[in-house]
C-alpha positions as CSV (number, residue, x, y, z in Angstrom):
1,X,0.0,0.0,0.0
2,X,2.8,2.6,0.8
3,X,4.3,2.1,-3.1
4,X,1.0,2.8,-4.2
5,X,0.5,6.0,-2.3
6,X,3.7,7.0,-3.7
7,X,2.8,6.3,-7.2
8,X,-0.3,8.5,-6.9
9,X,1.4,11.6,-5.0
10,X,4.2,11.0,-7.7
11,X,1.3,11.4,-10.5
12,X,-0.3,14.0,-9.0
13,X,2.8,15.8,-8.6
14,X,3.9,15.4,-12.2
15,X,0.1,16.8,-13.4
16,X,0.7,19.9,-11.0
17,X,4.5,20.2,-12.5
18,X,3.1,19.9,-15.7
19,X,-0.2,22.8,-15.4
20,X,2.7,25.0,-14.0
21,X,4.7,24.3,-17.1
22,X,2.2,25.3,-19.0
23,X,0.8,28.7,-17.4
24,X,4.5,29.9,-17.0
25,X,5.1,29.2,-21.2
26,X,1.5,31.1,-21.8
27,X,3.0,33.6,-19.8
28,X,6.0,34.3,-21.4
29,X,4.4,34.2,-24.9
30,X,1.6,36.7,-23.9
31,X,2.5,38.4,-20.9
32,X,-0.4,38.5,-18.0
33,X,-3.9,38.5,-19.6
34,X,-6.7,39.3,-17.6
35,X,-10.6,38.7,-18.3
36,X,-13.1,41.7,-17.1
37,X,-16.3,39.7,-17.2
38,X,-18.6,41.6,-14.9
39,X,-21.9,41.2,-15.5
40,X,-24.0,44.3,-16.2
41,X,-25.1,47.3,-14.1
42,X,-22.1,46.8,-12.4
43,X,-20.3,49.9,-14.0
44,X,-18.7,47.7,-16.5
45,X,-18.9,50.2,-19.1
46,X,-18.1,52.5,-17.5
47,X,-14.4,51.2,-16.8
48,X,-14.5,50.0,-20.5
49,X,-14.6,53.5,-21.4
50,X,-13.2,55.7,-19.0
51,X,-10.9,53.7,-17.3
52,X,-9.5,50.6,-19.3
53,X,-8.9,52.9,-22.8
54,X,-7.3,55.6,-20.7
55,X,-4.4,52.8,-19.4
56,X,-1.1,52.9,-22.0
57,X,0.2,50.0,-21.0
58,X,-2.5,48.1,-21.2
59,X,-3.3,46.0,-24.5
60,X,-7.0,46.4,-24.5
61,X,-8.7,43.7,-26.8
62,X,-12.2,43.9,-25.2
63,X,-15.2,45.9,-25.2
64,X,-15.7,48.4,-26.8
65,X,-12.5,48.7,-29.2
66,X,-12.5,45.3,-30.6
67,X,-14.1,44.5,-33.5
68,X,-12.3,41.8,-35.0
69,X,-14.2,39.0,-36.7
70,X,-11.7,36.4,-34.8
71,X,-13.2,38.6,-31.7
72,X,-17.0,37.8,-32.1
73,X,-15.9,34.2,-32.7
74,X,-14.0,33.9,-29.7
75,X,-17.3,35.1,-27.7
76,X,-19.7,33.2,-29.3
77,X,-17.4,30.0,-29.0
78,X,-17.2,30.7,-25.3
79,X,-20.9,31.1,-25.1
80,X,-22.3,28.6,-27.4
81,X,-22.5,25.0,-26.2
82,X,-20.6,23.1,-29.6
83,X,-17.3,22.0,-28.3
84,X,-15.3,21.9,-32.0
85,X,-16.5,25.4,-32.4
86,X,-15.7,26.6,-29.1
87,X,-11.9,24.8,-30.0
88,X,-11.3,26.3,-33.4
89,X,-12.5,29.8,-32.5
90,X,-11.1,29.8,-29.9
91,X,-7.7,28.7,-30.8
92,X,-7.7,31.4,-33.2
93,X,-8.6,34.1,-30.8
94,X,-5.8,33.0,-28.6
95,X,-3.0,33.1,-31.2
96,X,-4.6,36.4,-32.2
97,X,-3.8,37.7,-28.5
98,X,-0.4,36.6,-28.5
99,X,0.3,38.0,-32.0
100,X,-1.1,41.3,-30.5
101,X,0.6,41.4,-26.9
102,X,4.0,43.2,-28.1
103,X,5.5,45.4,-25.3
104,X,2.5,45.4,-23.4
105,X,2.9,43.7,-19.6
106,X,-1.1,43.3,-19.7
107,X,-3.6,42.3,-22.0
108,X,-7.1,43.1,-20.9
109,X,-10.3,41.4,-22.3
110,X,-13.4,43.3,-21.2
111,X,-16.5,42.0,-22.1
112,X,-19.6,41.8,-19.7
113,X,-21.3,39.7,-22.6
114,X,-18.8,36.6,-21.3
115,X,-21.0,36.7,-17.9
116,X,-24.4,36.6,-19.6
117,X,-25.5,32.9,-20.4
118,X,-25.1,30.7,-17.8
119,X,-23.3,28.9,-16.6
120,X,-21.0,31.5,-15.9
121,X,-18.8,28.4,-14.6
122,X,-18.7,27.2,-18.0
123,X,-17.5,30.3,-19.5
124,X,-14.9,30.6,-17.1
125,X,-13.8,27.2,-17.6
126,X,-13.1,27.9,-21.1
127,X,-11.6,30.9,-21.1
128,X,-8.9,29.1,-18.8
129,X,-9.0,26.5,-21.2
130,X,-7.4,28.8,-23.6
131,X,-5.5,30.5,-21.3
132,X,-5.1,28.5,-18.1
133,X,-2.6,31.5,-16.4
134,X,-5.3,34.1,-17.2
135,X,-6.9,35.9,-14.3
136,X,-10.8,36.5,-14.0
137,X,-11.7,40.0,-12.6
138,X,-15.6,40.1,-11.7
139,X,-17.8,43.2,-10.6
140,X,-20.0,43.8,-8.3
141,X,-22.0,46.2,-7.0
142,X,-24.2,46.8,-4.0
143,X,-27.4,44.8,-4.4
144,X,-29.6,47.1,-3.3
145,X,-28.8,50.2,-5.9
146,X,-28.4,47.2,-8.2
147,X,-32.5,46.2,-7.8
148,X,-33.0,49.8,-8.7
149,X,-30.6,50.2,-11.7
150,X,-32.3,47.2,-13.5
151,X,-35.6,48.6,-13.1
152,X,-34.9,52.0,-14.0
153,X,-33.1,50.0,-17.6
154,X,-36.1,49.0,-18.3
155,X,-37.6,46.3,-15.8
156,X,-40.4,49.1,-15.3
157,X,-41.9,46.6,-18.5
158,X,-43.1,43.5,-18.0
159,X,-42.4,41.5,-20.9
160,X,-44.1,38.7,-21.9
161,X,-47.1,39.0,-19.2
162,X,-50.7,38.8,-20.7
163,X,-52.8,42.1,-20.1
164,X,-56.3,41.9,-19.6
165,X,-57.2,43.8,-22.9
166,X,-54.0,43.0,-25.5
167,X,-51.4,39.9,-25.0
168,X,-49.4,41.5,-27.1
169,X,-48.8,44.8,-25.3
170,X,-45.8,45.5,-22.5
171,X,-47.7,46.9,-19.4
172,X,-45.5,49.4,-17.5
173,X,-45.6,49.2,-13.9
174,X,-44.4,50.8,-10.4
175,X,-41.2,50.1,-8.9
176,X,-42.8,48.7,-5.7
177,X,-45.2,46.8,-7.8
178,X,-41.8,45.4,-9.6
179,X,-41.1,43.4,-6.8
């Protein structure tokens, strides 16, 4: 039993010797990347264009400068649910990024549409998949001025809820009605 033990610890070991390799050659080839992926009403844009733009040492490949075809493909591969799409667009979204990194120390993807279709776990799995030394930055906000920010965006309509006198027609209601 104690050769056993050791052959697993040895295994495991190698595996963690191995994902280290790995995140330390992405690193070198791209520099650090990081992945904004805050969901919205959580001053996301905001950063995206105020903050994130504004930073000169920052290669900023998200939202809302990036229009790149291999761009769009990357986000729907990490949002659709088809595995050899998710792998070929995403392959050439990550070569893409390394081909673009240059002298910069960062490279910043901002894009709250990552964190819109659950599972968000999923996306996040990917996105390490493609980069496994990437780093995930998430945004929050206080939850109560949050409740009132989606409202005032357009929750005030309830979508999708039969009136009396058209089903076709959005009935607009009061925030304490809302809840």
């Amino acid at each position: 039993m104690g050769r056993t033990q050791g052959k697993n610890t040895e295994a495991i070991s190698m595996v963690a010797m191995e994902q280290e390799f790995k995140i330390n050659q992405e690193k070198a080839m791209t520099g650090r990347i990081v992945f904004h992926i805050g969901p919205g009403k959580t001053g996301t844009t905001y950063l995206q264009n105020n903050i994130f733009n504004k930073l000169s040492r920052i290669n900023n490949i998200g939202r809302p400068i990036h229009k790149s075809e291999k761009y769009r493909c990357f986000q729907g591969a990490i949002l659709r649910d088809e595995e050899p799409f998710f792998i070929e667009n995403g392959n050439e979204f990550r070569n893409e990024v390394i081909q673009s990194r240059q002298n910069y120390p960062v490279t910043l993807v901002s894009d709250e549409n990552l964190f819109s279709k659950p599972p968000i776990s999923a996306n996040i799995r990917r996105i390490k998949d493609l980069f496994p030394g990437a780093e995930i930055m998430i945004t929050v906000r206080n939850q109560l001025t949050a409740i009132q920010s989606f409202y005032l965006s357009g929750g005030y309509f309830l979508k999708g809820v039969p009136c009396a006198d058209d089903f076709n027609r959005k009935r607009q209601i009061s925030f304490n009605e809302y809840f």
